[in-house]
C-alpha positions as CSV (number, residue, x, y, z in Angstrom):
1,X,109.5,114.2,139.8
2,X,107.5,115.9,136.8
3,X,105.0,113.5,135.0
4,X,105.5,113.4,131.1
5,X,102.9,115.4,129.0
6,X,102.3,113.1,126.1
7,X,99.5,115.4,124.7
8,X,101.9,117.1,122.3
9,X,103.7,114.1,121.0
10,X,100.2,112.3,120.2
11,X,99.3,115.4,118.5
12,X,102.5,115.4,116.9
13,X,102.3,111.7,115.8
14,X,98.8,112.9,114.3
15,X,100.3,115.0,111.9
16,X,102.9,113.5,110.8
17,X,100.5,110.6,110.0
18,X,98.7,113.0,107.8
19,X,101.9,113.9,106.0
20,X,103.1,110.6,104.3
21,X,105.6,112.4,102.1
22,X,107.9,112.5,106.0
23,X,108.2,108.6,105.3
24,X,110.9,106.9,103.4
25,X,111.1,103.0,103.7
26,X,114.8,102.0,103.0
27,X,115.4,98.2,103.5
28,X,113.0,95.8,104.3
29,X,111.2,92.3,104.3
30,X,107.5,91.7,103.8
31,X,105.5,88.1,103.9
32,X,102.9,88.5,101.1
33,X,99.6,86.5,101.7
34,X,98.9,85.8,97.9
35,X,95.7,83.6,96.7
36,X,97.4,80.7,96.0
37,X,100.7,80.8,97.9
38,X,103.2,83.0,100.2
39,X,105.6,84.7,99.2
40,X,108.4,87.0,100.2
41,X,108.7,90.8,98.9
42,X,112.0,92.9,99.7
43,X,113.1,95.9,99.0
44,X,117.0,97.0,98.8
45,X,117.7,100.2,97.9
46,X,114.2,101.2,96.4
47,X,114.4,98.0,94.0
48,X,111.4,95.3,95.0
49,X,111.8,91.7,94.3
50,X,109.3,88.7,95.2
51,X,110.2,85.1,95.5
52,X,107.2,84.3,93.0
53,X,107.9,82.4,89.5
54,X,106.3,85.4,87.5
55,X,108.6,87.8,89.1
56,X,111.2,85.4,88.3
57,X,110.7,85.9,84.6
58,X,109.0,89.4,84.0
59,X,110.6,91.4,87.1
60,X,107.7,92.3,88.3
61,X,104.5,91.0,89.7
62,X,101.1,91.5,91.3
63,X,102.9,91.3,94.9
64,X,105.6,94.0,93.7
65,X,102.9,95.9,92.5
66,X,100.6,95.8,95.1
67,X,103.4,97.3,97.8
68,X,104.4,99.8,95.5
69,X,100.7,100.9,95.0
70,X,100.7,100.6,99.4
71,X,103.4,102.7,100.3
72,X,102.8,105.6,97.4
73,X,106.1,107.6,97.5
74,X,107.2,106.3,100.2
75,X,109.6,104.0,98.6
76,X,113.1,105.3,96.9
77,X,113.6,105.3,93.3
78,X,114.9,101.7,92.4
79,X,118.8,102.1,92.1
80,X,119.1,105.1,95.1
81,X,119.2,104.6,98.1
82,X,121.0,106.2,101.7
83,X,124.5,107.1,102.4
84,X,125.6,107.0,105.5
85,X,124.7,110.1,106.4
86,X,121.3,109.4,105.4
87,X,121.6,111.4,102.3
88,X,119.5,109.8,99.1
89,X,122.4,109.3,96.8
90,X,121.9,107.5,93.1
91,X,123.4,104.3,92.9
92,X,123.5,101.1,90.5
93,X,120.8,102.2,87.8
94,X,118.3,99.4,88.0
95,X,117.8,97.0,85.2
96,X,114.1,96.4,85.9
97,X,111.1,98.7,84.3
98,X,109.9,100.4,87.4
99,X,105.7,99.6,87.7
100,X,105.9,103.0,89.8
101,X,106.8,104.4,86.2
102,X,103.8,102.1,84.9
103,X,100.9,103.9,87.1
104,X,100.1,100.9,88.8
């Protein structure tokens, strides 16, 4: 029985650390530690949206802001997201002002 070599995949993992552009967060659920209160952040299909009351009236906020400014590029366009195939493809056009489009 041959050991595994892991000395190429650490190496590999390395790199692709150092290349951020590789990443691409589709779906997903974050728990925001905020100064006054918790809240919940998701993202479907590139578009963010927080639980909090100011997000509730302006569409964004500082916990919406704060991921985007996080994750860099490494979100979709609000209004895209992946086919099947794992293909970006343009979807519903989102009704929100993007902060990404803000320089946040």
């Amino acid at each position: 029985m041959h050991g595994l070599r892991y000395d190429g995949e650490i190496e590999k993992a390395k790199r692709y650390a150092e290349e951020p552009e590789r990443f691409r967060f589709d779906d997903f659920t974050v728990r925001f530690d905020g100064d006054n209160n918790g809240h919940i952040v998701t993202c479907a299909q590139g578009d963010l949206r927080c639980d909090c009351e100011f997000f509730s009236i302006r569409q964004v906020c500082s916990h919406t802001m704060a991921l985007e400014r996080l994750l860099h590029d490494m979100l979709p366009e609000p209004g895209h997201g992946l086919n099947e195939l794992g293909v970006m493809t343009p979807g519903e056009t989102s009704t929100r002002v993007s902060p990404r489009k803000l320089k946040v």
